[in-house]
N, C-alpha and C positions, 0 to 999 in steps of 0.2 A: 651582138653587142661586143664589143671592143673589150680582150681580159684588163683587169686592170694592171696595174705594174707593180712591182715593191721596189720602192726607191731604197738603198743603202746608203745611208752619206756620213760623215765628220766634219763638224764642223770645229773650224781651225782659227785662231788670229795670223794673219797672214804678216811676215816679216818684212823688210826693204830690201831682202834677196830673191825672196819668193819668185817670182818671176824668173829672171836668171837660173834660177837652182830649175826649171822646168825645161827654160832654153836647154841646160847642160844635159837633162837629160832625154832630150829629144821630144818636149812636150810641143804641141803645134798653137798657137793662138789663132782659135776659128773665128770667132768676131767678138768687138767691143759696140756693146748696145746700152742705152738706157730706157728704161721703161718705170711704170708705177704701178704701185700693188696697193690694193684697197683690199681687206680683210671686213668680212662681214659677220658678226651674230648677235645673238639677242641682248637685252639689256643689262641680264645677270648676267653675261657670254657663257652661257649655257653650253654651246661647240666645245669652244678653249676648255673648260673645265674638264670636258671628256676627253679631250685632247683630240679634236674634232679642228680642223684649218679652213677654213671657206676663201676660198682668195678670187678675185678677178683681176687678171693680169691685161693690162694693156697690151694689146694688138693679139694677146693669144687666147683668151677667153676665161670660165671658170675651171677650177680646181678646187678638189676636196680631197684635203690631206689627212690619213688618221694610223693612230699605231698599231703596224701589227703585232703578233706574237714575236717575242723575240728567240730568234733562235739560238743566239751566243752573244753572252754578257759584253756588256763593255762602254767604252766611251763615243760609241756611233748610235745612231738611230736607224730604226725598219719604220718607214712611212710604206703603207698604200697610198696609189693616189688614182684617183677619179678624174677623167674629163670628159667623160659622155653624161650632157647632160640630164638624160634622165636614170641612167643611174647614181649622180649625185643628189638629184631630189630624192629618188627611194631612201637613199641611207640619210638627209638633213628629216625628212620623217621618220625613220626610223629611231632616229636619236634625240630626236624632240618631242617625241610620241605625238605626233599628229599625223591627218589624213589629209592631202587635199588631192581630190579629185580629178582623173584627167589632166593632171600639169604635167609637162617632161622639159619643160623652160626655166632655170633657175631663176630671173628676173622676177616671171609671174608668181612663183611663190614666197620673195621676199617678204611682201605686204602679209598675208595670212601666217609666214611662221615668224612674226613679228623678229624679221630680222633687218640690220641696221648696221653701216658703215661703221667699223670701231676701230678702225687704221688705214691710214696712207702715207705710203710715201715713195718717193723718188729713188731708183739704184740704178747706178751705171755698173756696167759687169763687163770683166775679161773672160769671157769662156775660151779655156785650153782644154786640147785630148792631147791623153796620152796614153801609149802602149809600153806597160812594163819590156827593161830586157828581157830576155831569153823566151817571152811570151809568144804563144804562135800569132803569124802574123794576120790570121783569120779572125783574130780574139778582139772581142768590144773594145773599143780603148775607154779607160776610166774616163771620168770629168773632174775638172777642176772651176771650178768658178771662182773667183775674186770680184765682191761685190763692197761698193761702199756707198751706204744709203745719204740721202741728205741732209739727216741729223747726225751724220758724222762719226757713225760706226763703219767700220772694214772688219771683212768677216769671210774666210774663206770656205771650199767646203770640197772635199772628194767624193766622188759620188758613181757608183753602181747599178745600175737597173736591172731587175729580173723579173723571170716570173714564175721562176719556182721556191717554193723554198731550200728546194735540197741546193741552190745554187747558190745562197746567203752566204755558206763559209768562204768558199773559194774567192768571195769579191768580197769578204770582208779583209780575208788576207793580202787581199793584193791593194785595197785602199789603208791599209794600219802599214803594207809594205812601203808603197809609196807616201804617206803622212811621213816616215819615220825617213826617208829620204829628204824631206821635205824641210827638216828640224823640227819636227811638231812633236813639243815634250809626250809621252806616251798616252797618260792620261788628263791633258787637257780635253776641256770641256768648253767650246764654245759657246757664245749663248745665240740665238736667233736675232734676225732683225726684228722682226714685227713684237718678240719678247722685251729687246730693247727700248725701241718704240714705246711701250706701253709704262717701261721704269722710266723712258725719261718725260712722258707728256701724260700719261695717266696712272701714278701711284698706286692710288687707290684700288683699280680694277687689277694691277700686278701684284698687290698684295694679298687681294680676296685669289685673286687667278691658285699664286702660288701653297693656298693653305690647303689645296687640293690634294696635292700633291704631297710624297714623301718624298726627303735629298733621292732616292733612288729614284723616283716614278718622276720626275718634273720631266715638261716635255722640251724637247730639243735644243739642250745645254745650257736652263735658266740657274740662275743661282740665286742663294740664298734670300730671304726676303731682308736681310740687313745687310746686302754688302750693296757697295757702295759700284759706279759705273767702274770707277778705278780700274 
């Protein structure tokens, strides 16, 4: 089975230089794609609450995204993320305390862990790499994406992939490096789309979502239950 990965990322409001500021510093634009995300779980979203992500992406399949251990505080997020499918069924029963038998298909166990579409929507995205200066030229290059959904949030994000954790620091520094290249005030906190999504077309379930949570533990850059999209 395929390790899974620890995604590193920050998410950013991306300016009306943003772009430019990456041309300058030698970021590449690999392609601009639009695609749609439908988010899937239970009625109480039972997932969301544990801070559990079910997503299926168009043209790339599922994904389940959940928090790991943090290794160093701050205004980014440590996501694992799942895309062999029957390891994200073991962990959606594991988190749902249920068994279902013989499944390693996510589809097939939608119906038995009574789970249910509870967002969609449409992003077109710029994905750029880039390779910090002075960085060896054998070195991952970071991710940048620039994504703006079709409710009309824009929402950038830097992002790292590893698979250890001793690796966490070094790509966190070189994504807070590059953020800060970037103009992104230090400790902004972006908020997610499908987060957004949910304040502006289900209320109600972003406010039960958010009591979960304490300001420190909300998952990937929500904010307050009274502030406003502002």
């Amino acid at each position: 089975m395929a390790q899974a990965l620890t995604e590193v990322e920050r998410k950013f409001i991306p300016g009306p230089d943003t772009e430019e500021r990456l041309q300058e510093l030698g970021g590449t634009l690999e392609h601009q794609v639009t695609f749609r995300d439908s988010y899937y779980d239970t009625r109480e979203l039972s997932l969301m609450r544990a801070d559990h992500w079910l997503r299926q992406r168009e043209g790339s399949g599922w994904e389940l995204k959940y928090r790991g251990a943090a290794v160093v505080s701050g205004p980014h997020t440590e996501y694992v993320e799942l895309t062999v499918e029957p390891a994200i069924v073991a962990k959606l029963c594991e988190v749902l305390g249920a068994d279902v038998q013989g499944a390693g298909c996510v589809a097939v166990v939608l119906g038995p862990l009574e789970l249910q579409e509870v967002a969609s929507f449409v992003t077109r995205r710029s994905a750029w790499k880039l390779v910090l200066s002075g960085a060896d030229e054998e070195e991952t290059p970071l991710r940048v994406d620039l994504d703006t959904a079709d409710f009309g949030y824009t929402v950038g994000e830097v992002e790292a992939l590893v698979s250890e954790k001793a690796e966490v620091p070094a790509a966190l520094e070189k994504i807070h490096r590059l953020s800060s290249m970037l103009g992104v005030p230090a400790q902004e906190r972006a908020p997610a789309k499908v987060m957004m999504y949910l304040q502006c077309f289900q209320p109600q379930d972003y406010q039960h979502l958010l009591e979960v949570y304490s300001p420190r533990e909300r998952p990937q850059g929500t904010k307050a239950p009274d502030s406003s999209l502002g």
